[in-house]
C-alpha positions as CSV (number, residue, x, y, z in Angstrom):
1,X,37.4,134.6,164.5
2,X,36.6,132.0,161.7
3,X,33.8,129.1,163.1
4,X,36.4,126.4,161.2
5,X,39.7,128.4,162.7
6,X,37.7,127.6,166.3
7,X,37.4,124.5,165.7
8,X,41.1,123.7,164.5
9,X,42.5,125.7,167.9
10,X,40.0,123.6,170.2
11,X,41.7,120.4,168.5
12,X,45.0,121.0,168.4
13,X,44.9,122.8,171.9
14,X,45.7,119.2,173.9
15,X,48.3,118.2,171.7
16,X,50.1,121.6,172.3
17,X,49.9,121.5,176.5
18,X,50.7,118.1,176.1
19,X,53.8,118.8,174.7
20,X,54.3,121.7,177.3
21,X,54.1,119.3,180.1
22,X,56.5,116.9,178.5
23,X,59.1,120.1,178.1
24,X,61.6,120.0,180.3
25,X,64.6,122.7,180.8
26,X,67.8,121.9,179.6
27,X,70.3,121.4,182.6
28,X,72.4,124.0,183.1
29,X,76.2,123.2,181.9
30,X,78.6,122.9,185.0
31,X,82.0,125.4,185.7
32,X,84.5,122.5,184.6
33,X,82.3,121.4,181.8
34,X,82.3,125.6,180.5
35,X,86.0,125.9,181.5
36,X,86.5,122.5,179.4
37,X,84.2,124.0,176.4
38,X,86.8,127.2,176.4
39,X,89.7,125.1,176.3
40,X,88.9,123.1,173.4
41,X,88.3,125.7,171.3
42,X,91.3,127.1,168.1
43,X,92.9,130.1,170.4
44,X,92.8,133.3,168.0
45,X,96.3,134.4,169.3
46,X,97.5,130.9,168.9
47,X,101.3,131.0,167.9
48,X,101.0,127.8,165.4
49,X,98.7,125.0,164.2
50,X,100.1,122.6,166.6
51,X,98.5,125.0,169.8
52,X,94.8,122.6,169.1
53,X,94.5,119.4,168.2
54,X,93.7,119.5,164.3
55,X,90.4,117.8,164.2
56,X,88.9,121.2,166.5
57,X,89.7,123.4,163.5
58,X,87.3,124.9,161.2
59,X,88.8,126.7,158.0
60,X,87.4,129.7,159.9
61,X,89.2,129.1,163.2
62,X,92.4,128.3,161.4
63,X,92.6,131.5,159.3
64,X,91.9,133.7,162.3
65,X,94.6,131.7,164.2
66,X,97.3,132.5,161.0
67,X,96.4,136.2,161.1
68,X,97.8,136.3,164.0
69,X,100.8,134.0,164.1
70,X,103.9,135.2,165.2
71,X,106.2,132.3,164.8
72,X,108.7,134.2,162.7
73,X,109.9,137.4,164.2
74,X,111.5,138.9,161.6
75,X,108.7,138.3,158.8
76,X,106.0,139.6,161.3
77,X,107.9,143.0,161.6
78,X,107.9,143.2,158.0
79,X,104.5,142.1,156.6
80,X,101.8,143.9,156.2
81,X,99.5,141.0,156.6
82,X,98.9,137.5,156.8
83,X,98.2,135.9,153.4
84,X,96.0,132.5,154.4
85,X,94.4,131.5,151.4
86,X,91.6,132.4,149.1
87,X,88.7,130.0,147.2
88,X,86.1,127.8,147.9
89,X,86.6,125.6,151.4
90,X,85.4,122.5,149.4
91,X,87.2,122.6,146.3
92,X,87.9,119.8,144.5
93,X,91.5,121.4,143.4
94,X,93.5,123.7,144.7
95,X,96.8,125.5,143.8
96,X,99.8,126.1,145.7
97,X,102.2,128.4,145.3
98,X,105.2,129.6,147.1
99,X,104.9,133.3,149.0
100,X,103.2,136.2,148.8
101,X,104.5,139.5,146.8
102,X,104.5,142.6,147.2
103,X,101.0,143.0,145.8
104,X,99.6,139.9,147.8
105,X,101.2,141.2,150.7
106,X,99.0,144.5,150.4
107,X,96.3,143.1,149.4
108,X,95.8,140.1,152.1
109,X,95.0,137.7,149.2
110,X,97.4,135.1,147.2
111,X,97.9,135.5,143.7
112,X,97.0,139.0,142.8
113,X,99.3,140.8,140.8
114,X,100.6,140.3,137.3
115,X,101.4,136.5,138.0
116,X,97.9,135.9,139.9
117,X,96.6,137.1,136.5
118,X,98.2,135.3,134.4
119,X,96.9,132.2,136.8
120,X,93.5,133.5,136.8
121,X,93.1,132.9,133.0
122,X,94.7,129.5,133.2
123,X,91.9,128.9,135.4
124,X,89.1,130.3,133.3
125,X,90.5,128.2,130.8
126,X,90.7,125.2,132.1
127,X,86.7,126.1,133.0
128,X,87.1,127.1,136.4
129,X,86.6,130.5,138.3
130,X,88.6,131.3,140.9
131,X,85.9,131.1,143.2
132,X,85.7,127.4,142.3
133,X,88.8,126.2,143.5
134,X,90.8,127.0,146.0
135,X,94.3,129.2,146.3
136,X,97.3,129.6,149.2
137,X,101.3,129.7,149.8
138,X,103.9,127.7,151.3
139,X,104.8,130.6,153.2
140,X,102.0,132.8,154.6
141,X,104.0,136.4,154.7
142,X,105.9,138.1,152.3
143,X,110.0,137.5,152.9
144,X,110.9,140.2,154.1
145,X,114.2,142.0,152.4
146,X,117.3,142.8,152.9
147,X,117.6,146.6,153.7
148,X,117.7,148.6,150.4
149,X,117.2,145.9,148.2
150,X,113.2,145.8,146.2
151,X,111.8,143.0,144.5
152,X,111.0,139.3,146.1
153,X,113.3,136.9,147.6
154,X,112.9,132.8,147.7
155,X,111.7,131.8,150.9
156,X,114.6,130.1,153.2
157,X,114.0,126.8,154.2
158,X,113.0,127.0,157.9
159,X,110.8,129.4,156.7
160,X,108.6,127.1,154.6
161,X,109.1,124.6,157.4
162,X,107.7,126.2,160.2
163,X,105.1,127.7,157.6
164,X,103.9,124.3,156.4
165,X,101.4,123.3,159.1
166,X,98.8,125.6,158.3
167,X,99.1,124.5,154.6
168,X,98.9,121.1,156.0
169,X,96.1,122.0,157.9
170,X,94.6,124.3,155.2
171,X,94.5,120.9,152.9
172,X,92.9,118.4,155.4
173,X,90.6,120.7,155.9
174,X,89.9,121.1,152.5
175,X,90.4,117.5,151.0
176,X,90.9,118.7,146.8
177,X,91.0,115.6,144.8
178,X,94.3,117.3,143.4
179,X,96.9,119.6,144.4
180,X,99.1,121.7,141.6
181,X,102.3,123.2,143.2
182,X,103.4,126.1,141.1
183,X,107.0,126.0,140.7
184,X,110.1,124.4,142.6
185,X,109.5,126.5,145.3
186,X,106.1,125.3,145.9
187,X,107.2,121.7,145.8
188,X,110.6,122.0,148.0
189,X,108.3,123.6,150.4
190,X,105.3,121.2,150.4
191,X,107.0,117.8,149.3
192,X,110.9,118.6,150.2
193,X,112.2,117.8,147.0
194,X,115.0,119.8,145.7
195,X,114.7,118.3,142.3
196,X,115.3,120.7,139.2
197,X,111.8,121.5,137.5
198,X,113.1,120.0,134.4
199,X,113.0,116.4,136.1
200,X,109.2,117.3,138.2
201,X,107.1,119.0,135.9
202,X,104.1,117.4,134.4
203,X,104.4,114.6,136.5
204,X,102.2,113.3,139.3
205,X,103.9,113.3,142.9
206,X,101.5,112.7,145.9
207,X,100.9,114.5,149.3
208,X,99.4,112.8,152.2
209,X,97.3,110.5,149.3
210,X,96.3,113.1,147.1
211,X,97.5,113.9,143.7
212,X,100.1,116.5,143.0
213,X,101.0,117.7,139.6
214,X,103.9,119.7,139.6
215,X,104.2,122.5,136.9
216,X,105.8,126.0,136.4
217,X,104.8,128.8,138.4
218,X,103.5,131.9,136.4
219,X,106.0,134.1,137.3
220,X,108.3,131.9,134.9
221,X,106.0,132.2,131.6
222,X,106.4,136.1,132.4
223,X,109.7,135.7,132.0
224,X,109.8,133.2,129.5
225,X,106.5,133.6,126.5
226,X,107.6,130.9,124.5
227,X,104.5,129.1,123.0
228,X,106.5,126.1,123.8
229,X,107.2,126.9,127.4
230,X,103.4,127.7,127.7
231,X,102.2,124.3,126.0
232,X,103.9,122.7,128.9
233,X,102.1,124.5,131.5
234,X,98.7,124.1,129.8
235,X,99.6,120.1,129.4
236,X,99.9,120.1,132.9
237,X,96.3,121.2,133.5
238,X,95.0,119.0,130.7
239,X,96.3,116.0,132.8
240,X,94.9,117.5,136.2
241,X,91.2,117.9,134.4
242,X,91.6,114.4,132.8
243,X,92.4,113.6,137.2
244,X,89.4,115.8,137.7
245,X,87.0,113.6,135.4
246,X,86.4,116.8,133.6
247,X,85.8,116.3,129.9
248,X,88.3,118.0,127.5
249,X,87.0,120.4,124.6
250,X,88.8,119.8,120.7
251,X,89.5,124.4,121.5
252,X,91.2,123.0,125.0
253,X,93.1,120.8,123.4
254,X,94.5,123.0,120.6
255,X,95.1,125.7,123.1
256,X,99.0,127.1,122.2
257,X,99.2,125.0,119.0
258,X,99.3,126.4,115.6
259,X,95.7,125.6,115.4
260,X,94.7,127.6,118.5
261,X,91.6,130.2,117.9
């Protein structure tokens, strides 16, 4: 041992006991105080958001609770899984759409299959990955069908209503500075308004003080690959980035125009 490392252990000796005799153990927590601590915490086999108060919820707590809900009989017997949401927890925008598919559904994730993909690049274009931002549903399992029939079916109403708290909760959890709600669907079941999309789209509706722009859900541009139908879409997201204070490239700008590259 060093003559200089002696001397800095004989110094700083004192100061160490010192501290050892100012320690003191940390009290022991009582039975009620435990049984309190137990209580408080988001159940895992909770039934529905409104089992905690919402300000005990963590984005964790709350998707552990949804994988588990079983608030609508019929959809549980039918699902696969749970489809909670996908993205970054502090996102400054966030897209909603209105139920999982077939592929989602499988998967465990929103947004997957040919329409998720189409979404994805409307993403990457507006700058984005989808890691950035942040991606959920209305309703959290896949409507079930009627026996024999294949495909997807619009969620019913009380579906989407007794759905919507852990969207609620999802987004005050979150905060985004912006919400876009991908297709009627989307808004009937986050806003209740039955409107026609003709009358919503590309405008700004709000939900609980933050912005909503309303726009077509990618499904529809499958269906429909009009350049016009796709200019609206992309408009859309121009006016959500402008929201964003993101600053808009001349190639964004010209995207589905003539003059696109």
């Amino acid at each position: 041992m060093s003559d200089r490392f002696q001397d800095a252990l004989h110094r700083t000796l004192p100061a160490l006991q010192g501290m050892k005799r100012g320690l003191k153990k940390a009290p022991r927590a009582s039975a009620s105080a435990l049984a309190k601590l137990r209580e408080s915490r988001p159940a895992a086999k909770s039934s529905g958001v409104a089992a905690r108060p919402s300000t005990e919820w963590t984005l964790d707590s709350l998707r552990e609770a949804a994988l588990a809900c079983t608030r609508c009989p019929h959809l549980v017997a039918s699902r696969t899984q749970v489809v909670f949401g996908v993205g970054n927890p502090k996102a400054d925008l966030m897209f909603v759409g209105e139920a999982p598919g077939a592929d989602e559904d499988e998967q465990g994730e929103p947004f997957v299959g040919r329409a998720g993909q189409l979404l994805t690049k409307i993403i990457q274009a507006m700058g984005f990955e989808r890691s950035d931002i942040y991606i959920a549903n209305v309703l959290k399992c896949r409507p079930n069908m009627p026996a024999g029939e294949s495909g997807n079916r619009k969620p019913k109403a009380d579906e989407m209503q007794t759905c919507l708290p852990w969207l609620e909760e999802q987004i005050r959890l979150i905060q985004p500075k912006a919400i876009v709600a991908l297709g009627a669907t989307a808004v009937e079941g986050l806003l209740h308004d039955t409107s026609p999309m003709k009358d919503l789209r590309g405008r700004w509706l709000e939900f609980q003080g933050i912005p909503v722009m309303v726009t077509y859900h990618p499904a529809y541009l499958l269906r429909n690959q009009s350049i016009g139908e796709k200019r609206k879409v992309w408009e859309d997201m121009l006016l959500v980035l402008e929201m964003l204070g993101f600053k808009i490239t001349a190639k964004q700008r010209r995207f589905f125009t003539q003059t696109a590259d």
